[in-house]
GULODREN-927427 format. One line per 4 residues: number of its first residue (from 0); for each residue x, y, z of C-alpha. Coordinates in pm, whole numbers, m for minus. Example, Ala and Ser with C-alpha at 12.3 -4.5 7.8 and 13.67 -1.06 7.14 Angstrom:
2
0> 1230 m450 780 | 1367 m106 714
This chain:
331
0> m4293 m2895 1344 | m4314 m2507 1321 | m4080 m2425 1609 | m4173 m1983 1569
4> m4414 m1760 1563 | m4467 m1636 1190 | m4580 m1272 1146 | m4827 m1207 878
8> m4756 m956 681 | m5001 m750 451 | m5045 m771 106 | m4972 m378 17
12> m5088 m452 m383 | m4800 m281 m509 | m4382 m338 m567 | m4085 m147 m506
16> m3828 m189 m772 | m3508 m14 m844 | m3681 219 m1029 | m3868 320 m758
20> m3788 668 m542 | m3753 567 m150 | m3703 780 145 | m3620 585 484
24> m3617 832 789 | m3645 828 1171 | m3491 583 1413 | m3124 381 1341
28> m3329 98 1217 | m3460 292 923 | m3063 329 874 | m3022 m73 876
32> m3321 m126 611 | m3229 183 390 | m2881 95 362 | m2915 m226 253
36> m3133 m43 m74 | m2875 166 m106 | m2626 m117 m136 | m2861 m319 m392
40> m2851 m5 m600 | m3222 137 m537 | m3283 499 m573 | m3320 561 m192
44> m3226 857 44 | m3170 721 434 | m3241 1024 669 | m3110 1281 467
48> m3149 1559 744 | m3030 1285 1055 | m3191 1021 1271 | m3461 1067 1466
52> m3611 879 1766 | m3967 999 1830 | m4262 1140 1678 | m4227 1506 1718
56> m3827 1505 1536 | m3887 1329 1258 | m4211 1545 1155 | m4056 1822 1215
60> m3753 1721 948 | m4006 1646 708 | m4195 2015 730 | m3830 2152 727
64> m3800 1932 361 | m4121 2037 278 | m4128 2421 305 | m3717 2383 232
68> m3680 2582 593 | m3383 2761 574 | m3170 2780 879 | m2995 3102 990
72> m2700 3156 1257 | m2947 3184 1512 | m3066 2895 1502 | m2699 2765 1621
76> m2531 2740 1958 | m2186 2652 2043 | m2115 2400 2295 | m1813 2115 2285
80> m1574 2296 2028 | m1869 2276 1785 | m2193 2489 1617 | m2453 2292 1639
84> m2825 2268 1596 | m3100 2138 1790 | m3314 2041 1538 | m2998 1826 1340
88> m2848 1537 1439 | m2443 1615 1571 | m2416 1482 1212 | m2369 1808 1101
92> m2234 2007 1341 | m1917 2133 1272 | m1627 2333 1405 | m1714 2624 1128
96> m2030 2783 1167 | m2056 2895 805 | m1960 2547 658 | m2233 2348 929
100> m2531 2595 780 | m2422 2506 467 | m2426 2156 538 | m2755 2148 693
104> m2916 2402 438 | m2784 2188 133 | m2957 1884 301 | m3260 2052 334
108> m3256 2129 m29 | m3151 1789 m171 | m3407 1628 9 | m3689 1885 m86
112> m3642 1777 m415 | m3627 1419 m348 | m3925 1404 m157 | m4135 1528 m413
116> m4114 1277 m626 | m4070 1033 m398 | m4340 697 m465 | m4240 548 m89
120> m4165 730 264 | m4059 499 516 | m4097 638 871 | m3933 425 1138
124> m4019 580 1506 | m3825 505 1788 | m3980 627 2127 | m4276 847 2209
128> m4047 1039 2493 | m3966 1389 2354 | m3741 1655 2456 | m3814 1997 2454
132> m3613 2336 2559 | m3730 2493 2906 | m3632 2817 2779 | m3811 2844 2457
136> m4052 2505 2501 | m3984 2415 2151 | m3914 2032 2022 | m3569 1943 1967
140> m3395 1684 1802 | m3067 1600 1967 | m2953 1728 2288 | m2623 1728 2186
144> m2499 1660 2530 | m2607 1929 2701 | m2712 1972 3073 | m3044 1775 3108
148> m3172 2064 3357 | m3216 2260 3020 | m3488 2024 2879 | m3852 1937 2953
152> m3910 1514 2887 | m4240 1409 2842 | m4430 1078 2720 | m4660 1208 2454
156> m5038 1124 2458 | m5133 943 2136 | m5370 1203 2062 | m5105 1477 2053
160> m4908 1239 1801 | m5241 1211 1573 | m5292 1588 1583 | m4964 1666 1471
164> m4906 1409 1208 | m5254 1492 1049 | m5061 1840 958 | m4796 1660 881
168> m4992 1393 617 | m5165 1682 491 | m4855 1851 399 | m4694 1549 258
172> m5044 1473 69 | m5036 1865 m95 | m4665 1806 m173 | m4668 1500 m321
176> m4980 1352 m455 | m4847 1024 m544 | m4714 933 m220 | m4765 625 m39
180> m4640 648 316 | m4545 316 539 | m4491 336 919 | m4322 107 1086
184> m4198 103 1518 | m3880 35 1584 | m3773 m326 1739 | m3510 m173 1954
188> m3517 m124 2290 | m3470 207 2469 | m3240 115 2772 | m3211 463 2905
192> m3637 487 2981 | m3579 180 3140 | m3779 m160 3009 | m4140 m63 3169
196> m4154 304 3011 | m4002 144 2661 | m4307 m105 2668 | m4517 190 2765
200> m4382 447 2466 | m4410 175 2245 | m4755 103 2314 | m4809 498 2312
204> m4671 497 1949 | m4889 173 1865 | m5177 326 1900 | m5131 671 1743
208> m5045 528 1428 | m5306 282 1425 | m5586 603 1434 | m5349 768 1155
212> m5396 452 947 | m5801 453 983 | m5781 849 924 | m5598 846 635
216> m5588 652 276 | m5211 608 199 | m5083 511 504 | m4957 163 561
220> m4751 m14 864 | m4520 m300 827 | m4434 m516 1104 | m4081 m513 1183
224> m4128 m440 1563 | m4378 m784 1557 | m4091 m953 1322 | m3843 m925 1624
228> m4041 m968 1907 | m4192 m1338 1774 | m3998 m1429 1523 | m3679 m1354 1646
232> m3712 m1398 2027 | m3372 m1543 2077 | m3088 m1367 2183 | m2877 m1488 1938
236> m3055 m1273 1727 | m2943 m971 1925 | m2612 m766 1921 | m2353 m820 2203
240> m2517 m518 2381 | m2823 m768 2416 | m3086 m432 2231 | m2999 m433 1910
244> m3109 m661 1631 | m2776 m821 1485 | m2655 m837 1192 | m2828 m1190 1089
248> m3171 m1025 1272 | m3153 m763 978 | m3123 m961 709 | m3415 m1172 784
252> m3618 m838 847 | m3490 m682 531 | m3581 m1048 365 | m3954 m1028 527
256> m3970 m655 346 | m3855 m809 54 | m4112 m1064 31 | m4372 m820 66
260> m4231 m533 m187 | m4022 m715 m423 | m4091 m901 m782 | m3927 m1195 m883
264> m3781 m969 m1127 | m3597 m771 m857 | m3514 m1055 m631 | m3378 m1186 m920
268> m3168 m834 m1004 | m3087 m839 m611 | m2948 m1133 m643 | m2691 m1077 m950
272> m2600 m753 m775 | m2529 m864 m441 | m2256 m1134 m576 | m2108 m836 m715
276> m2087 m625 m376 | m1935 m963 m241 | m1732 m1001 m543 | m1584 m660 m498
280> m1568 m688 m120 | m1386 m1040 m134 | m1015 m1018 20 | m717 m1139 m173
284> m378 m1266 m112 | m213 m1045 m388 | m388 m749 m543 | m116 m829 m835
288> m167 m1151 m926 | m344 m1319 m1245 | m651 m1460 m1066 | m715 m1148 m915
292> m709 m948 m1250 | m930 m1221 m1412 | m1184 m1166 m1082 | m1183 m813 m1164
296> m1219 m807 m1556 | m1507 m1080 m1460 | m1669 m819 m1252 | m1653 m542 m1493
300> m1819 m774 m1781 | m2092 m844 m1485 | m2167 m525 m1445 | m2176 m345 m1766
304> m2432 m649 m1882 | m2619 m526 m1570 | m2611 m183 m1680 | m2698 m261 m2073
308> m3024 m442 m1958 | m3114 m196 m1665 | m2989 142 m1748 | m3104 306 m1447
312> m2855 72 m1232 | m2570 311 m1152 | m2253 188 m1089 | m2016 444 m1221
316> m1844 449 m870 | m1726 65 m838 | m1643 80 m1257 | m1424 354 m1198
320> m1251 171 m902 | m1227 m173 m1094 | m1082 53 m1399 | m808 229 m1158
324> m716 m114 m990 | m661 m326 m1330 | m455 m28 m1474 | m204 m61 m1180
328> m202 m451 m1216 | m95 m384 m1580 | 133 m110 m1507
């Protein structure tokens, strides 16, 4: 008895393996997918210039990687003890003006030159209600807080998202010829529209990037929005705050992506290096005692085999912490 709804999802023709160069950007749940690369050791950058919700923000940070935008003083204001910028998340605002440009200017640099040889952009949108300044009518990013009588809100029109994102392809397409670019629209629920305008925005963003799929070759959409809503209709696949996917809801997403991008080769390599996050992560009664120096020296053998058969596996961070620890144990 099949008690869900199962989701099909494509068959792209093509695997990501750690090997691979990922970028993840836009909403939080870009964050949840990302991360867990990051964890498994893929070569991945998760919204290296902040998150984004809608359409017009997360564009806008990839021109900015693009044409490595620089940002000047005057693009800052100071509200709540810090500079800030609208176009940034209040990730990098800071109580220094000089050290939050160089924050966000750094970003912009790093991830300039990881975007262009990037194989795989993820793009995880959020909401098609945008913000924009009444004094200068420009897009912003964050609000960071401020009044809401200084900001314009409006549902985009799906054509206005397929205008702007045609730049936006095109510029992508110019800058990187090789990339393949997957959109995705996020599962979670935007409380603050209220539940009828969140069904409307997503239906909004549904069918803008349906017409940027048909307009262009190397775009692609994966279904994690249609994972959650049939496949994972119970609650108990929520977080206590009843609109975001938990924990468990994640996994079986990020399992679902796996299925559809992974090799048994990498599932495989997953697998050995996931028992070594949990290995590292596991909690002990005495960080002194024999066992524990045994599980360590265990780990280390684990990993450099790991790293003798797949160079490109970097774990110089958790050697150098496994190193440290046994040297106390034996001092």
């Amino acid at each position: 008895m099949n008690l869900i709804t199962s989701v099909d999802i494509p068959k792209y023709g093509f695997d990501i393996s750690h090997q691979s160069k990922i970028v993840f950007t836009g909403s939080c749940f870009a964050e949840n997918i990302g991360l867990k690369l990051k964890d498994l050791k893929f070569s991945v950058q998760v919204n290296p210039l902040g998150i984004n919700y809608n359409p017009m923000s997360v564009g806008k940070s990839l021109d900015f990687a693009i044409s490595k935008k620089h940002i000047s003083e005057n693009d800052l204001f100071f509200a709540n003890d810090l500079w800030n910028c609208y176009d940034f998340h209040s990730h990098f605002s800071k109580a220094d003006k000089a050290e939050c440009l160089k924050h966000i200017n750094s970003s912009i640099y790093l991830s300039n030159g990881f975007l262009k040889s990037t194989e795989y952009l993820f793009i995880s949108l959020g909401t098609a209600y945008n913000y924009s300044l009444k004094s200068g009518d420009s897009y912003v990013s964050n609000c960071h807080k401020q009044a809401d009588n200084l900001f314009n809100r409006e549902l985009l029109k799906p054509e206005q998202i397929v205008k702007y994102w045609s730049e936006i392809i095109k510029g992508l397409n110019g800058f990187n010829k090789n990339i393949k670019i997957f959109f995705t629209v996020s599962p979670i629920r935007h409380k603050r529209d209220g539940f009828i305008a969140n069904q409307l925005s997503k239906s909004v963003l549904f069918v803008a990037l349906n017409e940027l799929k048909v307009k262009f070759g190397n775009i692609f959409y994966f279904p994690s929005y249609e994972i959650m809503m049939d496949e994972l209709r119970d609650y108990r696949f929520y977080a206590d705050d009843m609109i975001h996917p938990s924990d468990k809801a994640v996994e079986y997403i990020f399992e679902k992506f796996g299925s559809a991008f992974f090799s048994k080769e990498t599932i495989m390599l997953n697998s050995r290096i996931n028992k070594i996050i949990r290995g590292l992560n596991h909690k002990v009664f005495s960080l002194e005692s024999v066992s524990h120096f045994e599980h360590l020296k265990r780990l280390k053998d684990e990993i450099k085999t790991i790293q003798n058969e797949h160079d490109f596996i970097d774990f110089k961070n958790e050697l150098k912490n496994i190193s440290d620890t046994i040297s106390e144990i034996e001092l």
